[in-house]
N, C-alpha and C positions, 0 to 999 in steps of 0.2 A: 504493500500500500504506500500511497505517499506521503505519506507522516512517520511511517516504523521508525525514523530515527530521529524524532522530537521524543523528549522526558518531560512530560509532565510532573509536578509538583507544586502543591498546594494549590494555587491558581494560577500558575506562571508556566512558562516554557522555554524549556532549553535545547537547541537546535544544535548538537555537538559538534558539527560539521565543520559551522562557524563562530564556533564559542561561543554562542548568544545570547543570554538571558533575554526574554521576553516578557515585560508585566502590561498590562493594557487596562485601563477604566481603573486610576488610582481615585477617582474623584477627592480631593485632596479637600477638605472643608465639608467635607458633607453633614457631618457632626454639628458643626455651628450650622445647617442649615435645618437640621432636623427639629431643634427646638424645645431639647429635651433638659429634664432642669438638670440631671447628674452626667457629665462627664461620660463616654463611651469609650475614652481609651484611642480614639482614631489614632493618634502621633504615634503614640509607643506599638500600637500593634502594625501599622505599617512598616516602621522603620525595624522590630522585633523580626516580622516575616521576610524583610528583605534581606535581612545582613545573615537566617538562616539559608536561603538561596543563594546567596554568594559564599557563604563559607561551604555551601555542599556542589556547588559547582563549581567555583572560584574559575568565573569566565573574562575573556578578554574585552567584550563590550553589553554594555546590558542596554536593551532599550526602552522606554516607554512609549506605549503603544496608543497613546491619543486618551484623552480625558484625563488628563494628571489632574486640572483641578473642577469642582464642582460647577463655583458659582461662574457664571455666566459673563458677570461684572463685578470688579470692589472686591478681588480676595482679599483676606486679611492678614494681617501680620503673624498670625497665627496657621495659616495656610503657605505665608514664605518659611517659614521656620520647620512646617514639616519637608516642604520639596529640599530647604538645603541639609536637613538633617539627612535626608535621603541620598542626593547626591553627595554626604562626605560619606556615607557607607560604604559607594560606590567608586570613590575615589579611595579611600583603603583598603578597598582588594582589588587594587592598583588595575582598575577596569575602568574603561569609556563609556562615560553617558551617553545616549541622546535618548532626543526627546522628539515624539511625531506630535505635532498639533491635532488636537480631535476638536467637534462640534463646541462642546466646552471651554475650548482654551482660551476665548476669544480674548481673554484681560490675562494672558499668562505673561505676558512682558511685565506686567507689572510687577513680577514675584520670580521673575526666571533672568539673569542677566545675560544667559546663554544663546546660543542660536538653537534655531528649530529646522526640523524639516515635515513634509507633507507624507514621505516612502523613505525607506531603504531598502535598499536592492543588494539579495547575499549573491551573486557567480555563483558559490560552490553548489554542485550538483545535485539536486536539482534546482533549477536557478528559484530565488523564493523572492515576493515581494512582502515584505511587511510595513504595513499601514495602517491608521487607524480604525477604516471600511464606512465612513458614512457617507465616503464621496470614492470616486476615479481620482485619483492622482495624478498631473500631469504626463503627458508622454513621455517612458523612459531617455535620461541625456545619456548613458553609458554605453558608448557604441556595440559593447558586447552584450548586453542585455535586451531580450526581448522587448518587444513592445508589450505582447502577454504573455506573463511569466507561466511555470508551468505550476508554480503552487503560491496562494499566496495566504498571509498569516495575520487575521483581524482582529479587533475588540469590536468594540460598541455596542451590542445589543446584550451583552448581560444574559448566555444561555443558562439557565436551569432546568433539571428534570425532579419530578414526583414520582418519589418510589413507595410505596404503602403509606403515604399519606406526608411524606418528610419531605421536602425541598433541597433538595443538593445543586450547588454551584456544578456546572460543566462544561466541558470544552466541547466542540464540535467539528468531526472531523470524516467530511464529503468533497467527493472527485466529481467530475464531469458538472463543474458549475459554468459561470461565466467564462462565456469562450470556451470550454473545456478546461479551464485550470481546477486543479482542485484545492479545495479553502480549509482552512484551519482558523476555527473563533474559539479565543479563550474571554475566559469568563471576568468580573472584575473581580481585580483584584481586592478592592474597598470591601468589606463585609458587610457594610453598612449599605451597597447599592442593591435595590432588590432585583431580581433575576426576571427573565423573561421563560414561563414555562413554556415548552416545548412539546410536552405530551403528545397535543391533539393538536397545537398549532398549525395552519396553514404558511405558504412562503411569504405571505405579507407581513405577520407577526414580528420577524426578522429585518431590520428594512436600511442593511446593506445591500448593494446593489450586486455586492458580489454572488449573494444568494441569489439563487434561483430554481433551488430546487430541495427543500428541506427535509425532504421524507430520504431524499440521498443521504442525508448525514448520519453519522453514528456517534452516540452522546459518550464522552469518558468522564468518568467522573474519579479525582482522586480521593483516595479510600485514606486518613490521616493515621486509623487506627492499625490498617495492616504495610504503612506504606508502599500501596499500589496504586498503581492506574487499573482502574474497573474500564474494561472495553465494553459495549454494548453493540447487537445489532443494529442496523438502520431504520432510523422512525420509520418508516414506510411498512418494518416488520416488526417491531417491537410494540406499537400500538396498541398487536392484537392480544396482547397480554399484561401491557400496565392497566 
């Protein structure tokens, strides 16, 4: 298949090819927007979860994968304070930010002193785009890169599945989508963003454009207690038994 060599773990993804860590949908503030009078821990348990992904992969470049921060507008100094707590994680396992702009990002210069990008494009075999997926990315500038890659690796829609009645964050992972590439969506990272169930869903529920066919996909969901990746059939076959 064309993911067997992504590892999952927790809700992130590591591409070993190209030493990648992938996090996607950090919504960085979500907590201030929730509204809740105690404290939910957002800071510590982001930057908690991120620095055990780097110490168990200890990769050469880590990316985030669009929606680093929640609000819209007006992050707060509270929201700069988690993104650079996270980036000096990332800089003492002597690895390379970047950062994809998502839907969300639009006030991230405010809180990011860094450069951004739209895509990154891995060469290594099989060529991959990772983006954030609420949009097309401009046409590839890398003479050796496709125009459509043959796999590519998205956030933004927050997939979950319902197994006897419990919600589990999951990734999702279908071939023969847009153009024929096949897609890889990892879930957010944020535990505080809620998920998009999958179950019964139609391809509109999903509403990256890279989808186009969601009964193709097969939900994984990682297991914390046995550390594994749980594989699933494809919604299209699994249906008939959730």
């Amino acid at each position: 298949m064309a993911f067997e060599d992504i590892c999952v773990h927790d809700r992130a993804a590591y591409l070993p090819r190209a030493d990648t860590l992938v996090c996607a949908d950090l919504h960085i503030g979500r907590e201030e927007r929730a509204g809740v009078e105690f404290p939910l821990g957002e800071h510590d348990d982001l930057c908690e979860r991120l620095e055990a992904l780097c110490a168990r992969f200890d990769p050469a470049r880590v990316i985030f994968a669009g929606d680093v921060l929640h609000s819209f507008s007006g992050p707060s100094i509270a929201a700069r304070r988690t993104l650079e707590s996270l980036a000096e994680i990332v800089a003492d396992h002597d690895a390379t930010l970047t950062i994809i702009e998502g839907n969300h990002d639009t006030a991230l210069s405010a809180v990011w002193d860094g450069s951004t990008v739209s895509a990154v494009e891995l060469e290594a075999e099989p060529n991959t785009l990772i983006t954030h997926g609420h949009t097309i990315p401009g046409r590839s500038m890398s003479p050796d890169f496709p125009a459509e890659p043959d796999r590519v690796v998205i956030g933004h829609d927050h997939p979950a599945i319902e197994i006897e009645g419990v919600r589990h964050p999951c990734f999702l992972s279908g071939s023969d989508q847009r153009h024929g590439a096949s897609v890889f969506v990892l879930p957010a990272f944020n535990r505080l963003a809620p998920g998009v169930v999958v179950n019964n869903a139609d391809t509109s529920a999903l509403r990256s454009p890279y989808v186009t066919d969601l009964g193709g996909f097969s939900p994984i969901v990682y297991d914390a207690d046995t550390d594994e990746a749980l594989r699933f059939p494809p919604l299209s076959e699994l249906r008939r038994v959730l």
